[in-house]
C-alpha positions in Angstrom: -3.7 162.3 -64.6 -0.1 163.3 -64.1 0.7 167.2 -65.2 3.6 167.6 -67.6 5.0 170.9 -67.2 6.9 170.7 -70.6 3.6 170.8 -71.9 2.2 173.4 -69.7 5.3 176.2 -70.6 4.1 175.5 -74.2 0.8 175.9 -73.8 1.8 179.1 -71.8 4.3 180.4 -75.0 1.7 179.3 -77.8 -1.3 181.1 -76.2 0.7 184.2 -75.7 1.2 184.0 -79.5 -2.3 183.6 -80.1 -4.2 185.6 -78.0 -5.1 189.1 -78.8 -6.5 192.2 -77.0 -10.1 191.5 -77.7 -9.9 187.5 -78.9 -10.2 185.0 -77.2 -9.3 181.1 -77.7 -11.8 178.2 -77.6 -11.7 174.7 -77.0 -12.0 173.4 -81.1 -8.7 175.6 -81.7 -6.6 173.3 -79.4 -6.1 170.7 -82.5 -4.6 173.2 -84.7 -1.7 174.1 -81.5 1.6 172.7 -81.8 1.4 172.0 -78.6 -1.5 169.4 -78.5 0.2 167.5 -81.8 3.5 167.3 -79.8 1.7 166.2 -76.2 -1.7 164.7 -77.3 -5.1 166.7 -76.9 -5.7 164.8 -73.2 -2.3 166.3 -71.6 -3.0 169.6 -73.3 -6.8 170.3 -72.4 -5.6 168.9 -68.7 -2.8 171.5 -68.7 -4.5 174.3 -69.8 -8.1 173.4 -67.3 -5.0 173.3 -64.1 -3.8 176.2 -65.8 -7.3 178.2 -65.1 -7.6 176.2 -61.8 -4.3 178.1 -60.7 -5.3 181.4 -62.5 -2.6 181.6 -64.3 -5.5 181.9 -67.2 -8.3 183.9 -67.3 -10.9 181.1 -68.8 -14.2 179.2 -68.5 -14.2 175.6 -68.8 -17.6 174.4 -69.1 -18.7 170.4 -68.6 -21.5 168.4 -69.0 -22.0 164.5 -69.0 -18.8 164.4 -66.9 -16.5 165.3 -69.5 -15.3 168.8 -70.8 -17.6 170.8 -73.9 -16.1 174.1 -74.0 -13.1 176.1 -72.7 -12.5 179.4 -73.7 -9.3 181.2 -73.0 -9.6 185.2 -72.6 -6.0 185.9 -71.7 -3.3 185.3 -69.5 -3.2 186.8 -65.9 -0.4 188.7 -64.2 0.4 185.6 -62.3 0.6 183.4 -65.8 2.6 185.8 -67.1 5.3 186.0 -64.4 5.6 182.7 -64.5 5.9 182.5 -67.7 8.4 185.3 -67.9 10.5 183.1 -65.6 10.5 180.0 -67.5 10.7 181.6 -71.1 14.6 181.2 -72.0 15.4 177.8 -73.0 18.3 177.5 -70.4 16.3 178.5 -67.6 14.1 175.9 -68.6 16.5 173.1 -68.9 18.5 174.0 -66.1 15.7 174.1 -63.6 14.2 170.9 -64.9 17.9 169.0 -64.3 17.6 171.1 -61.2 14.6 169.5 -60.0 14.8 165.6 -61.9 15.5 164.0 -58.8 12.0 165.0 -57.2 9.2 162.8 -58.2 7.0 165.7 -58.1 7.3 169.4 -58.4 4.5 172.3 -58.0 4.3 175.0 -60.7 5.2 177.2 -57.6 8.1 175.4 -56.6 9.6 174.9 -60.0 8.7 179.1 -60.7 10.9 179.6 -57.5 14.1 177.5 -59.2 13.5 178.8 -62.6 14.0 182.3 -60.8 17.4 181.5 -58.6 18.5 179.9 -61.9 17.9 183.0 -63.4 19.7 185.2 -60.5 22.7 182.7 -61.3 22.9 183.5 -64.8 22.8 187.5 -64.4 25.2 187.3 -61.6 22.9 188.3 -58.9 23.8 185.3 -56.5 
Protein backbone atom coordinates (compact mmCIF):
# COMPACT_ATOMS: atom_id res chain seq x y z
CA UNK A 1 0.00 0.00 0.00
CA UNK A 2 1.28 3.31 -1.32
CA UNK A 3 1.62 6.24 1.57
CA UNK A 4 0.01 9.47 0.77
CA UNK A 5 1.60 12.18 2.45
CA UNK A 6 -1.30 14.64 1.85
CA UNK A 7 -3.03 12.39 4.08
CA UNK A 8 -0.36 11.90 6.60
CA UNK A 9 0.14 16.11 7.21
CA UNK A 10 -3.62 15.86 7.96
CA UNK A 11 -3.63 13.25 10.11
CA UNK A 12 -0.58 15.05 11.73
CA UNK A 13 -2.77 18.79 11.96
CA UNK A 14 -6.15 16.94 13.02
CA UNK A 15 -4.53 14.87 15.87
CA UNK A 16 -2.76 17.95 17.20
CA UNK A 17 -6.27 19.43 17.38
CA UNK A 18 -7.58 16.60 19.19
CA UNK A 19 -5.22 15.41 21.45
CA UNK A 20 -4.98 16.65 24.95
CA UNK A 21 -2.56 16.55 27.91
CA UNK A 22 -3.99 13.53 29.50
CA UNK A 23 -6.40 12.01 26.37
CA UNK A 24 -5.61 9.96 24.20
CA UNK A 25 -7.17 8.95 20.70
CA UNK A 26 -8.43 5.40 19.76
CA UNK A 27 -8.92 3.52 16.81
CA UNK A 28 -13.23 3.86 16.60
CA UNK A 29 -12.62 7.86 16.62
CA UNK A 30 -10.82 7.67 13.22
CA UNK A 31 -14.49 7.76 11.42
CA UNK A 32 -15.52 10.88 12.94
CA UNK A 33 -11.77 12.71 11.46
CA UNK A 34 -12.00 14.75 8.47
CA UNK A 35 -9.29 13.28 7.42
CA UNK A 36 -10.46 9.56 6.98
CA UNK A 37 -13.85 11.04 5.09
CA UNK A 38 -11.54 12.98 2.70
CA UNK A 39 -8.75 9.87 2.20
CA UNK A 40 -10.78 6.76 3.12
CA UNK A 41 -10.38 4.84 6.61
CA UNK A 42 -7.57 2.25 4.78
CA UNK A 43 -5.12 5.29 3.72
CA UNK A 44 -5.71 6.92 7.05
CA UNK A 45 -5.26 3.94 9.63
CA UNK A 46 -2.04 3.08 7.16
CA UNK A 47 -0.79 6.60 7.68
CA UNK A 48 -1.24 6.97 11.09
CA UNK A 49 0.30 2.80 11.93
CA UNK A 50 3.73 4.33 9.58
CA UNK A 51 3.25 7.30 11.49
CA UNK A 52 3.99 5.30 14.99
CA UNK A 53 6.45 2.95 12.99
CA UNK A 54 8.55 6.27 12.38
CA UNK A 55 7.77 7.64 15.93
CA UNK A 56 6.59 10.49 14.90
CA UNK A 57 3.49 9.19 17.25
CA UNK A 58 3.54 7.94 20.51
CA UNK A 59 0.89 4.90 19.97
CA UNK A 60 0.06 1.21 20.31
CA UNK A 61 -1.42 -0.55 17.45
CA UNK A 62 -2.55 -3.80 18.48
CA UNK A 63 -3.52 -6.77 15.80
CA UNK A 64 -4.92 -9.99 15.87
CA UNK A 65 -6.31 -12.37 12.99
CA UNK A 66 -3.84 -10.46 10.65
CA UNK A 67 -5.61 -7.37 10.63
CA UNK A 68 -5.53 -4.26 13.00
CA UNK A 69 -8.17 -4.10 16.45
CA UNK A 70 -6.97 -1.22 18.29
CA UNK A 71 -4.71 1.77 17.94
CA UNK A 72 -4.47 4.19 20.40
CA UNK A 73 -2.71 7.53 19.97
CA UNK A 74 -1.19 9.23 23.28
CA UNK A 75 0.48 12.13 21.57
CA UNK A 76 2.76 13.39 19.19
CA UNK A 77 6.58 13.11 19.73
CA UNK A 78 9.19 15.78 19.34
CA UNK A 79 10.13 14.37 16.08
CA UNK A 80 6.21 14.46 14.86
CA UNK A 81 6.03 17.71 15.79
CA UNK A 82 9.11 19.13 13.96
CA UNK A 83 8.00 17.75 11.13
CA UNK A 84 5.02 18.86 11.46
CA UNK A 85 6.04 22.38 12.24
CA UNK A 86 7.80 22.25 8.96
CA UNK A 87 5.06 21.24 6.74
CA UNK A 88 2.23 23.32 8.62
CA UNK A 89 1.89 26.56 6.18
CA UNK A 90 0.04 25.79 3.23
CA UNK A 91 2.77 27.27 0.85
CA UNK A 92 5.44 25.30 2.29
CA UNK A 93 3.33 22.52 1.64
CA UNK A 94 2.48 23.09 -1.93
CA UNK A 95 5.70 24.29 -2.81
CA UNK A 96 7.68 21.28 -1.63
CA UNK A 97 5.20 18.92 -3.14
CA UNK A 98 5.73 20.77 -6.90
CA UNK A 99 9.28 20.65 -5.59
CA UNK A 100 9.40 17.02 -5.29
CA UNK A 101 6.44 15.80 -8.19
CA UNK A 102 8.96 14.68 -10.50
CA UNK A 103 10.21 11.82 -8.02
CA UNK A 104 8.12 8.77 -7.95
CA UNK A 105 8.86 8.43 -4.43
CA UNK A 106 9.71 10.63 -1.57
CA UNK A 107 10.60 9.67 2.22
CA UNK A 108 8.87 11.67 5.02
CA UNK A 109 12.66 12.57 5.71
CA UNK A 110 13.47 13.70 2.47
CA UNK A 111 10.37 15.69 1.86
CA UNK A 112 10.86 17.32 5.80
CA UNK A 113 14.40 18.39 4.45
CA UNK A 114 12.61 20.37 1.25
CA UNK A 115 9.79 21.58 3.22
CA UNK A 116 12.63 23.22 5.39
CA UNK A 117 14.95 24.93 2.52
CA UNK A 118 11.50 25.97 1.18
CA UNK A 119 11.04 27.49 4.26
CA UNK A 120 14.67 29.19 4.51
CA UNK A 121 13.67 30.63 0.96
CA UNK A 122 10.66 32.23 2.13
CA UNK A 123 12.27 34.07 5.33
CA UNK A 124 15.23 35.03 3.23
CA UNK A 125 17.73 32.88 4.87
CA UNK A 126 19.12 31.33 1.49
Amino acid sequence: MKLDQDCVRSILLELEENLSLNGSVFFHQLKDFKTTHKYGFETSVYALTKLIEADFLNGTISRGDNQILDIGIGSITWDGHQFLDTIRDNAVWSKTKDTVKSLSSVSLTVLSNVASNVMKKQIGLE
